[in-house]
N, C-alpha and C positions, 0 to 999 in steps of 0.2 A: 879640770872642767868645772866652770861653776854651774849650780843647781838654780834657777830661777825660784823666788818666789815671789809670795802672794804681792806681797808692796815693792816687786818689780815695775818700775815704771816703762819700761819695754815690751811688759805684755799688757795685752786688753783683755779686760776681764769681759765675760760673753754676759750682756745687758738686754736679756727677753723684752723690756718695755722700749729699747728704739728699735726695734723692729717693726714695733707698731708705730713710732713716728714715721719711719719709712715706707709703710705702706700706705700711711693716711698722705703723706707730701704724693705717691705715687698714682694715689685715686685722683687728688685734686688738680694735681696736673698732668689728663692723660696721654700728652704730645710729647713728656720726659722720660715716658714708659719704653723701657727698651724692646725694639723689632723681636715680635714670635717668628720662630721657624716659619716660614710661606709654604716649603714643599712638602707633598702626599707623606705620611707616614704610613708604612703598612698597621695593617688591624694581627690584632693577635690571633696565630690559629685555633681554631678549631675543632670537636670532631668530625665538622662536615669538611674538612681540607683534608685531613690527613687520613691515608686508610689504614683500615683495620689492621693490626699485627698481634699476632702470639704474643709481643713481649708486651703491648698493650694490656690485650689480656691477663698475662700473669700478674703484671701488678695492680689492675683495678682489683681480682682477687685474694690475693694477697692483702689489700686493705680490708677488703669487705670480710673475708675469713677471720680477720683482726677483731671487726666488730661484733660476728657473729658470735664469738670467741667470747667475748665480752658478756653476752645478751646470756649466752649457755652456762656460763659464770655465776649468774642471776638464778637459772634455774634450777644448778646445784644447789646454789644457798636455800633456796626455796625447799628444792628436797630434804636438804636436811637439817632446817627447820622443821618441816612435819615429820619429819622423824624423829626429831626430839618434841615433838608437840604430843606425841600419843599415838595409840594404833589406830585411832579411828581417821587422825588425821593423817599420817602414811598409807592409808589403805585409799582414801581420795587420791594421793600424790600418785600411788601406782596404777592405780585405777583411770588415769587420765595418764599417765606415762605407758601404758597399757594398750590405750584407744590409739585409732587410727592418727587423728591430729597430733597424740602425744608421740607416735612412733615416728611421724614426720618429722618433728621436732628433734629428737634424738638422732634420725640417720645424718637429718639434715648439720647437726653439731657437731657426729663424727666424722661425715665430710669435710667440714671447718677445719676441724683438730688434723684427721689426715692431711691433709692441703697444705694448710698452714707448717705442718712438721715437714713435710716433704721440698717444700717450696724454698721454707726457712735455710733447711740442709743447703740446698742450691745455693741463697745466697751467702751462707757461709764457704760454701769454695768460691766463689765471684771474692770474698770479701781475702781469700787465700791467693787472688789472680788466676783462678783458671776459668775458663769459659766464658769470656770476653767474645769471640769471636761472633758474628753474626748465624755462623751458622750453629754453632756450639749452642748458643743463646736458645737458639727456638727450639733446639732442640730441649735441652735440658728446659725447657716452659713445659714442655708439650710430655716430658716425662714427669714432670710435676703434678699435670692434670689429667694425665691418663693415670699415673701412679695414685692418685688421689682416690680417682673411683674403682681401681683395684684391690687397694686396701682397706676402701668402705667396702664395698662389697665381702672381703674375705673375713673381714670384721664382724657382719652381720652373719654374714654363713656359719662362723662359729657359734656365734649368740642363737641361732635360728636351730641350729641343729642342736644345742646343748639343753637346751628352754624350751624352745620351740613355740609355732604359734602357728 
């Protein structure tokens, strides 16, 4: 089997600049312009077409936990930069990790972290072939996100009872 090359004169070398003579011959005469499709295309759905499901859910989740993931990433670093900044600066970092908004912050990142480890698990059996099924499916969603805030919760119950506040 011969190899084609470059100074084969059986191939055409692909020439970006007549593409542009052929659209300029196809502007100026537009009676050579070949027939558009005539009939309805559908429109692409939506979420006003389609309803709500579990597995919806799990994955717009699953992205958003990704990001928050990301955002709480941030605030580690943060932390321990002021932690290596000095006591006066870790003493604001705890101090604001402390407060209301900053404990928000925190449940809200071990819920991510939970979710996201719980979720992930799942799709590593999906990615082993098991729970394929539809009903397998919602199920295993719906143990992801109820597992999610069981494990935040038992998470904070330790930290609450250990520390306490």
């Amino acid at each position: 089997m011969a190899v084609a090359s470059i100074s084969d004169p059986t191939i055409t070398p692909f020439r970006p600049h007549a593409l542009i003579h052929v659209h300029a011959a196809l502007a100026a005469n537009p009676e050579k312009r070949p027939p558009m499709a005539t009939r309805e295309r559908p429109l692409s759905p939506h979420l006003q077409i389609y309803t709500w499901q579990v597995q919806m859910q799990s994955s717009i989740y699953h992205r958003a936990t990704g990001i928050l993931l990301s955002v709480g990433a941030l605030v580690i670093t943060c932390g321990l930069v002021s932690l290596a900044a000095g006591p006066e600066r870790w003493e604001s970092f705890t101090k604001f990790a402390g407060s209301i908004p900053g404990l928000v912050v925190l449940c809200g990142f071990s819920w991510a972290l939970s979710y996201h480890l719980i979720n992930g698990i799942r799709h590593l059996l999906q990615d082993g072939g098991l729970g394929f099924r539809i009903p397998q499916f919602v199920r295993n969603s719906l143990i992801s996100m109820i597992g999610s805030v069981v494990l935040t919760a038992a998470v904070w119950g330790v930290i609450l009872a250990r520390w306490g506040h």
